[in-house]
C-alpha positions in Angstrom: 7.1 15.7 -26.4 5.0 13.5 -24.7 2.0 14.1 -23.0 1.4 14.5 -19.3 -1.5 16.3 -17.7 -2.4 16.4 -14.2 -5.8 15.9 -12.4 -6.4 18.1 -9.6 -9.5 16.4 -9.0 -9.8 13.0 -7.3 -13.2 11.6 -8.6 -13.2 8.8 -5.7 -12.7 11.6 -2.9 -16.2 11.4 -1.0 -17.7 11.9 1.9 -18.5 9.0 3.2 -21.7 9.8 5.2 -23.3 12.3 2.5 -23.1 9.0 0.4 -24.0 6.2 2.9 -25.9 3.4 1.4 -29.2 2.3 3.2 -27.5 -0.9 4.2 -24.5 0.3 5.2 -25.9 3.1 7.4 -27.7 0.1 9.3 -24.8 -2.3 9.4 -23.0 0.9 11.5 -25.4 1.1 13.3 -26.0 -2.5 14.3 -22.4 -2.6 15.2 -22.2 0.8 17.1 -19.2 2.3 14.8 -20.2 5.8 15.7 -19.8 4.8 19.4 -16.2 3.3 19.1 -15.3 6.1 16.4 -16.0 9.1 19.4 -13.8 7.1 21.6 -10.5 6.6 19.4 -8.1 9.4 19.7 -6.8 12.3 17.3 -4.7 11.2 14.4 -3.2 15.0 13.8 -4.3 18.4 13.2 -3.9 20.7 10.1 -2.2 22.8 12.8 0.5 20.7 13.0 1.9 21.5 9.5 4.4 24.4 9.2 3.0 28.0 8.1 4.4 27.4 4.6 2.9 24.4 4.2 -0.9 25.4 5.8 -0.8 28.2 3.2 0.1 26.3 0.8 -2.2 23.8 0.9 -5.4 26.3 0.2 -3.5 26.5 -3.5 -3.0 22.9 -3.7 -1.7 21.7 -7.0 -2.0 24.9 -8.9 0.9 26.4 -6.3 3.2 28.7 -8.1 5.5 28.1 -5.4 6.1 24.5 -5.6 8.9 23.1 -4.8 10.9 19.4 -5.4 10.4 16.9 -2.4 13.6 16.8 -0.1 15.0 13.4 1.0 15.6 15.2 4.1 12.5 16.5 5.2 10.1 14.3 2.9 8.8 10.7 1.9 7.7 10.0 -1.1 5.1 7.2 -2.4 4.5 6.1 -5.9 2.2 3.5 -6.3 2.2 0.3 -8.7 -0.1 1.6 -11.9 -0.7 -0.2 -14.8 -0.1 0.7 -18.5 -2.7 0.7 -21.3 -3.6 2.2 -24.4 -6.3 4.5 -24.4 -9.3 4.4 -26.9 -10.0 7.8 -28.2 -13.7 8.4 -29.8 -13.6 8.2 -33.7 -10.2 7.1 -33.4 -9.0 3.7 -34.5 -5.1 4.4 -35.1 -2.9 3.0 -32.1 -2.5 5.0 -29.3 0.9 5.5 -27.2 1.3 3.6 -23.9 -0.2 5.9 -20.4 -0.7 5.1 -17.2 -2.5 7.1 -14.1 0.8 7.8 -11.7 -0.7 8.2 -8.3 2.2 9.9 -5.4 1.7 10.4 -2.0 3.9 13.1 -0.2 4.6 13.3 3.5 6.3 15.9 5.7 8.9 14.6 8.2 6.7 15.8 11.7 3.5 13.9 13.3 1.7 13.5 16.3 3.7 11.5 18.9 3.4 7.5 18.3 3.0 6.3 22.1 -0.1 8.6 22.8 -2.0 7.0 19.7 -0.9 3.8 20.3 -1.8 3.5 24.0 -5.0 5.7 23.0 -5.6 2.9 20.0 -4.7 0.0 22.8 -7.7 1.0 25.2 -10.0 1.2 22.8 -9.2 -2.1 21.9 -9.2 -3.3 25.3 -5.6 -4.3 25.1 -4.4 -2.3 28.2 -1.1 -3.2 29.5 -0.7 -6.7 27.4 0.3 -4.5 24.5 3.4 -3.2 26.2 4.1 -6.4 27.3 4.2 -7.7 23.8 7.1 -6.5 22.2 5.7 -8.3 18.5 2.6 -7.1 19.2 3.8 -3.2 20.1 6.4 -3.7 17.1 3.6 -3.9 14.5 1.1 -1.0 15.8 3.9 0.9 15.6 5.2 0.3 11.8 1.2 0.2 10.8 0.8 3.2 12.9 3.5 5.5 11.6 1.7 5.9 8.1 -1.4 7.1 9.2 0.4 9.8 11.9 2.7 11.8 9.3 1.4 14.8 8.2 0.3 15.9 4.8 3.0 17.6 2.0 1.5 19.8 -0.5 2.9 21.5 -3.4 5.7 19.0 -3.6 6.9 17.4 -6.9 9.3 14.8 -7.1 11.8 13.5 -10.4 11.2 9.6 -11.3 13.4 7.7 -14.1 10.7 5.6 -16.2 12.9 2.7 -18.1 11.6 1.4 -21.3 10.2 -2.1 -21.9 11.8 -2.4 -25.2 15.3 -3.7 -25.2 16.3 -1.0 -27.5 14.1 1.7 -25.7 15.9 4.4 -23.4 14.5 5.8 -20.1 12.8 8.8 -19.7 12.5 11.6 -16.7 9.5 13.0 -15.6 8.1 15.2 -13.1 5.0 14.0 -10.6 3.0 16.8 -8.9 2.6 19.6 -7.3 0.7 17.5 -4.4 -2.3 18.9 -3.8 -3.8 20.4 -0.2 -4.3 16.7 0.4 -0.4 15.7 -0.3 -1.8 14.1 -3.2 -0.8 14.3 -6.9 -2.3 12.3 -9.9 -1.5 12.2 -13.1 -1.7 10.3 -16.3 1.9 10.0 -18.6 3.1 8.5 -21.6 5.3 5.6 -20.8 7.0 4.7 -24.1 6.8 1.1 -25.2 5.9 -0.7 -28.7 3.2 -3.1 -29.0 5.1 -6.1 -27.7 5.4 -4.6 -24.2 2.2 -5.8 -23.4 3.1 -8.3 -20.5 5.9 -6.8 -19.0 6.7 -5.3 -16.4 9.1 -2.2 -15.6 10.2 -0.7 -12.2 10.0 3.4 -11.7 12.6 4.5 -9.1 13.1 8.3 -8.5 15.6 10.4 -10.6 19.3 9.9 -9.1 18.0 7.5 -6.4 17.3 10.1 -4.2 14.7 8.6 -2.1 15.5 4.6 -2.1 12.5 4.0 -0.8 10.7 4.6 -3.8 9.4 2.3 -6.0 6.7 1.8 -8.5 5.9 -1.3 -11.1 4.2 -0.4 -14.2 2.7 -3.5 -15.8 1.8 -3.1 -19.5 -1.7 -4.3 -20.3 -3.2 -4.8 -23.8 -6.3 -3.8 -24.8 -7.8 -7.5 -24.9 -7.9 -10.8 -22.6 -9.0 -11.4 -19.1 -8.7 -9.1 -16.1 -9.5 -9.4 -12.4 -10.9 -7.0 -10.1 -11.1 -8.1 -6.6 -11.6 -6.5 -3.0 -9.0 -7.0 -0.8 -10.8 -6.7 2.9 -12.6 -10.5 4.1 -12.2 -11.2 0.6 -8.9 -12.5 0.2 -7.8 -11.3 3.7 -9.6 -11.6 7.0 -10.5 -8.6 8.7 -13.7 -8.9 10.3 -15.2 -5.7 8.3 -18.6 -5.7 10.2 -16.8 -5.3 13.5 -15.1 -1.7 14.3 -13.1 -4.0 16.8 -12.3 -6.7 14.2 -11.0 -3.7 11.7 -9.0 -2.5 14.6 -7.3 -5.6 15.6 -6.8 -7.1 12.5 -5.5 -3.7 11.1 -2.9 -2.8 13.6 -1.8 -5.8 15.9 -2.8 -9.2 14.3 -0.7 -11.1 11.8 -2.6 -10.7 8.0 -4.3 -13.8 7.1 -5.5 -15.0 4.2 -8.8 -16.3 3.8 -9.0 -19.8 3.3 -8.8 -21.2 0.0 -8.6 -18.4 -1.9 -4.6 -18.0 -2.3 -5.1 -21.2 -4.3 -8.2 -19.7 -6.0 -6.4 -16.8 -7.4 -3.5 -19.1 -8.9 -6.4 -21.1 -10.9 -7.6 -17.7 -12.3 -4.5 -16.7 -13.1 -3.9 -19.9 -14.5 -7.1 -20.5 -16.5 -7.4 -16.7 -18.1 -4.1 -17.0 -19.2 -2.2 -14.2 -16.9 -5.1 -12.0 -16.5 -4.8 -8.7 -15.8 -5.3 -7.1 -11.5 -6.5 -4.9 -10.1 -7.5 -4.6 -6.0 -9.7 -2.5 -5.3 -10.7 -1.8 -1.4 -11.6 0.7 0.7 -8.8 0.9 2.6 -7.3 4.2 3.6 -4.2 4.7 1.4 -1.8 5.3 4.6 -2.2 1.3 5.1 -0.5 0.8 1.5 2.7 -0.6 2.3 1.2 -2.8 4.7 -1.4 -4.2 2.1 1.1 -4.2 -0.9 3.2 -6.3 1.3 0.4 -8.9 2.1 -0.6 -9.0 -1.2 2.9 -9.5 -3.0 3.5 -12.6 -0.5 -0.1 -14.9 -1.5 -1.2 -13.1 -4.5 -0.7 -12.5 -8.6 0.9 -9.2 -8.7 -1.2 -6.1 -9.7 -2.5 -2.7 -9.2 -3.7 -1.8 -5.8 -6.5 0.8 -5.4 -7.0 2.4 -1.9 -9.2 5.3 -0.7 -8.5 9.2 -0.5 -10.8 10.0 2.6 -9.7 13.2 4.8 -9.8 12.6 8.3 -8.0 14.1 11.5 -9.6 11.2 13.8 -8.9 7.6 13.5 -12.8 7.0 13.2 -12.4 8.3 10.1 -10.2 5.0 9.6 -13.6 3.2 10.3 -15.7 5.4 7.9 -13.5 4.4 5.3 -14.2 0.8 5.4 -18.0 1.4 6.3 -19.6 4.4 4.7 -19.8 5.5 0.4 -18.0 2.3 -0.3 -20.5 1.7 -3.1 -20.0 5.1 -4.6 -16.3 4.9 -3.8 -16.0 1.9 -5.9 -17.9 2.0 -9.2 -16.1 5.4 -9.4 -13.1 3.3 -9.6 -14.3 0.6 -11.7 -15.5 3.4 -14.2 -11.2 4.2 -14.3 -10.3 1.3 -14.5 -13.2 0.7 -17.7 -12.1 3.8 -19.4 -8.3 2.2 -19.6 -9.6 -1.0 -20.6 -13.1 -1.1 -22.4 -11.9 -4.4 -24.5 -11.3 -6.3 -21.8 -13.1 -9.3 -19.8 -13.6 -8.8 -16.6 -14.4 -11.0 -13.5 -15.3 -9.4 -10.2 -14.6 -10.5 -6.8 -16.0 -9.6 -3.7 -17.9 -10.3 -0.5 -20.9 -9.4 1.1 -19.5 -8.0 4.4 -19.5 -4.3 2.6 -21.6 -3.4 -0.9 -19.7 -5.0 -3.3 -22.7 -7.0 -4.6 -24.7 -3.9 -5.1 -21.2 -2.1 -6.8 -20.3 -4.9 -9.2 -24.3 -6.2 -10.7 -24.4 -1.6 -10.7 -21.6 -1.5 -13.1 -23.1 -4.5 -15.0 -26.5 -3.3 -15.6 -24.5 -0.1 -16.8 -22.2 -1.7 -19.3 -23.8 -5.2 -20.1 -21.3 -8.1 -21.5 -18.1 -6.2 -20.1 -18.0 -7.8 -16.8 -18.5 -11.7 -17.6 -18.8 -13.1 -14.0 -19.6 -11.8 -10.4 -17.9 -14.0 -7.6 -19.0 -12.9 -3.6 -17.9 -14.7 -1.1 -20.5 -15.5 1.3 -18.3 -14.7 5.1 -19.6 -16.6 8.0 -17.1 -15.9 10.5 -17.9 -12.2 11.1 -20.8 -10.5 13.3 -23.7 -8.8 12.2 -24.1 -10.9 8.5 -27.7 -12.0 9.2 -29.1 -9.2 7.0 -26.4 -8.9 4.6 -26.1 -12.8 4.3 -29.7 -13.6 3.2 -31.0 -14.7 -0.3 -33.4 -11.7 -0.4 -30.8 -9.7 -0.3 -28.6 -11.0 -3.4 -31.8 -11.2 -5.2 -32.5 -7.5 -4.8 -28.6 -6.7 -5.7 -28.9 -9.0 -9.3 -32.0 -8.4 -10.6 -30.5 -6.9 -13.6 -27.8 -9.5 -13.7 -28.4 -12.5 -15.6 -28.1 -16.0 -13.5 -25.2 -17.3 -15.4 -22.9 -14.4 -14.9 -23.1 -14.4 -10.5 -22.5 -16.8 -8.0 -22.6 -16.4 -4.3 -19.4 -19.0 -2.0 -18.7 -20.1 1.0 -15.9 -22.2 -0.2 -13.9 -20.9 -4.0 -13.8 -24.9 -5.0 -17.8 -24.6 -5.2 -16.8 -22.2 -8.5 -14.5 -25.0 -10.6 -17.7 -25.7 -12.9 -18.1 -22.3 -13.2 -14.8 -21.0 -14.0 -14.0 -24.3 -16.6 -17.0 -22.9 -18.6 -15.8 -19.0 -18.5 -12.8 -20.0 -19.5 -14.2 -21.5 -22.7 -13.2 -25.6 -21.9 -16.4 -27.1 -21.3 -14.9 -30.8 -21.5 -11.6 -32.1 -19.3 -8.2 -30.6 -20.9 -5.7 -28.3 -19.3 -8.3 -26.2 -17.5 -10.5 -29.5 -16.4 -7.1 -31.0 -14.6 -6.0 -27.7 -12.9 -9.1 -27.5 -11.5 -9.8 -31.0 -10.5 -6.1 -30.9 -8.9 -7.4 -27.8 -6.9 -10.7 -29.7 -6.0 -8.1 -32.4 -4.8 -9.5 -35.3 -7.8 -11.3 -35.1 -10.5 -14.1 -36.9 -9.4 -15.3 -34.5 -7.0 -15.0 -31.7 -9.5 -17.2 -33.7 -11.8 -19.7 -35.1 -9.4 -23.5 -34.2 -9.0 -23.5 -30.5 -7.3 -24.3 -30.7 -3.9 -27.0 -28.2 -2.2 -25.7 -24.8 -2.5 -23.6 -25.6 -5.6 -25.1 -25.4 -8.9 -24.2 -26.7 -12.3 -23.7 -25.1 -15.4 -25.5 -26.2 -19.0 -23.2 -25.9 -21.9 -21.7 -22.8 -23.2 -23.9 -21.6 -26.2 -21.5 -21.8 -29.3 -21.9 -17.4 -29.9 -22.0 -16.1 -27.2 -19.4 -18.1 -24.8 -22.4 -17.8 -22.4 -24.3 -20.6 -20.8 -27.7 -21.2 -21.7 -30.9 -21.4 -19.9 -29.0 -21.2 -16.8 -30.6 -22.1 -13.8 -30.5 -19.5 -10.6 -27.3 -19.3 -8.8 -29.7 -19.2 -5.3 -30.6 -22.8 -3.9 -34.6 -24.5 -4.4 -35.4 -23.7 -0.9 -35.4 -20.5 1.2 -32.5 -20.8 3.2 -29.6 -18.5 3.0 -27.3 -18.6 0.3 -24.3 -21.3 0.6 -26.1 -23.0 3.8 -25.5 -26.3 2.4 -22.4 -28.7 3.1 -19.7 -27.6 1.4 
């Protein structure tokens, strides 16, 4: 029988002010979060959730009682997970296929719509323009819905797991109890011989009872490339700094991607031959859909990882973008490490929130495993002064080596960079992909300019570069100020 064993405990569930950075209690503060967080209105109350279900959720997944989701009166999320084979201490012999199956489970009531979205609206000074807008009112209410249904605990639900192998047969498994958060996790044994790494399969629930449900395992081998990247003004705009720019760019505004790096993303997927993702934010999970959807449309597919905060007040919506996201994320980068210790990994984030400080963290902690740090340097976003200056990046990599981090305005500053990591130090297949992304050659091959910095060669043992010089420009100006 395979195994399957549940987790009742969610290691990135956090507080978010008991573990508020330094720097990100003052960015809050700069930007008067706590003010606009007092002023947005009630998302729902425990109340709200029928007497069966409130008693339930003190016993959370541990509920005798539990009982299968119903079509009828629940929904039902599964979320894209990847597959790996876990190393086990002492243990060298090949271990089965697992991966971490994370469900969400919602009851069918929730506050009423209009009052949160008119409540949402005047907060963000959209007064009657919004009801006006019929596109506008039509996408705060699909991104709103999410975040207003109430919790489901002590629900389970039946998914149909195919195999990768052509000769393989399906198998059923169970998912839960939710916990008193609606929450279940837990890690199973998804079949597959060794040459599944690569693919890809598609978990539906048992008998196609909820349609809605859908969740692609990808199979990852224990070696090559992987990418772990933020998702929030990293490769989408959303104006972190600003509780007004989170607002507006969460629940009315079209997503955008940030320039240049939809073409970024297709030279690293390129270049590390089909690397391995993972996105990792601090999102809410509630805004899943909505993110999985972005992301599917402009980037390489992969595992999304969102945030497990409690909150009853959509300024707890704000907390989770602002507050604990350090701790929040090297919690998650130590998952994702445990799955795949044999791995390379590159790291991509930017310095609206603490990814610096998160990523050179889990460096210092496991040295060689992460081979390069990328943070976008964002310029069109309030309050950066602080969190834009040298001194700062400085402070963040003191136990990173030079070679390994680079701060960007622009991802085309990173071609020498990423034509070394990849192990081509002379023009071939990853010198012309890049110098086609560049828009010629000659640009990706000319003297850097201020702000950019070349790379000596790779040392022949360690795939490193040596004597690297520092990835901060001569004088004392703010990283990336030069032309770009």
């Amino acid at each position: 029988m395979p195994r399957t064993w549940t987790s009742s405990k969610r290691a990135n569930r956090v507080e978010p002010k008991a573990s508020e950075s330094l720097l990100e209690a003052q960015s809050r503060k700069d930007a008067n979060f706590s003010e606009v967080e007092a002023r947005l209105p009630k998302r729902y109350a425990r109340s709200e959730m029928g007497f069966i279900d409130k008693r339930m959720s003190f016993l959370g997944s541990h509920n005798p009682f539990g009982r299968k989701a119903c079509p009828r009166d629940n929904t039902v999320w599964v979320l894209d997970n990847t597959a790996y084979k876990p190393t086990r201490q002492g243990d060298d012999t090949a271990q089965p296929w697992e991966a971490e199956f994370v469900s969400y489970f919602f009851g069918s009531g929730g506050r009423d719509q209009t009052k949160s979205l008119n409540g949402l609206a005047e907060v963000m000074g959209l007064g009657d323009n919004t009801a006006r807008d019929p596109e506008t009112r039509k996408r705060m209410e699909e991104r709103l819905k999410p975040l207003l249904m109430t919790i489901a605990p002590a629900r389970t639900v039946e998914i149909l797991i195919p195999s990768p192998d052509a000769d393989g047969s399906p198998q059923t498994r169970v998912l839960g109890p939710s916990g008193s958060d609606g929450i279940s996790s837990q890690t199973v044994a998804v079949g597959g011989s060794d040459e599944a790494d690569g693919k890809t399969i598609t978990c539906t629930s048992e008998g196609e009872q909820f349609p809605g449900l859908s969740c692609k395992t990808r199979y990852v081998g224990p070696e090559g490339w992987a990418i772990i990247s933020d998702i929030d003004d990293t490769v989408k705009t959303t104006q972190t700094p600003s509780p007004a720019g989170i607002l507006r760019f969460t629940f009315t505004d079209t997503p955008k991607t940030v320039a240049g790096m939809e073409e970024f993303y297709k030279v690293l997927a390129e270049s590390f031959r089909s690397p391995a993702w993972f996105y990792l934010s601090a999102s809410p999970y509630n805004l899943y859909p909505f993110l999985r959807e972005f992301l599917i449309e402009h980037y390489p597919p992969g595992t999304i990882i969102l945030r497990d905060a409690r909150w009853l007040h959509f300024g707890g919506l704000l907390q989770s973008f602002t507050a604990g996201v350090q701790e929040y994320k090297t919690s998650r980068i130590e998952k994702i490490r445990s799955w795949l210790p044999d791995r390379q990994f590159i790291c991509v984030g930017n310095s609206t929130q603490s990814d610096p400080e998160a990523y050179a963290q889990m460096y210092a902690k496991y040295p060689g495993w992460i081979k390069a740090i990328y943070i976008r340097k964002v310029l069109d976003a309030p309050h950066m002064e602080e969190r834009n200056k040298n001194q700062r990046f400085i402070e963040a990599f003191k136990d990173v080596p030079d070679h390994v981090w680079r701060v960007f305005i622009q991802p085309q500053e990173l071609s020498d960079h990423i034509k070394h990591l990849a192990g081509q130090a002379h023009p071939g297949m990853i010198g012309t992909l890049l110098g086609r992304w560049c828009q010629t050659e000659h640009d990706m091959k000319a003297i850097p300019r201020k702000g950019q910095l070349a790379l000596p060669p790779l040392s022949p043992t360690a795939g490193t570069a040596m004597d690297a010089p520092s990835p901060l420009p001569a004088d004392d100006a703010t990283v990336g100020t030069g032309t770009a």
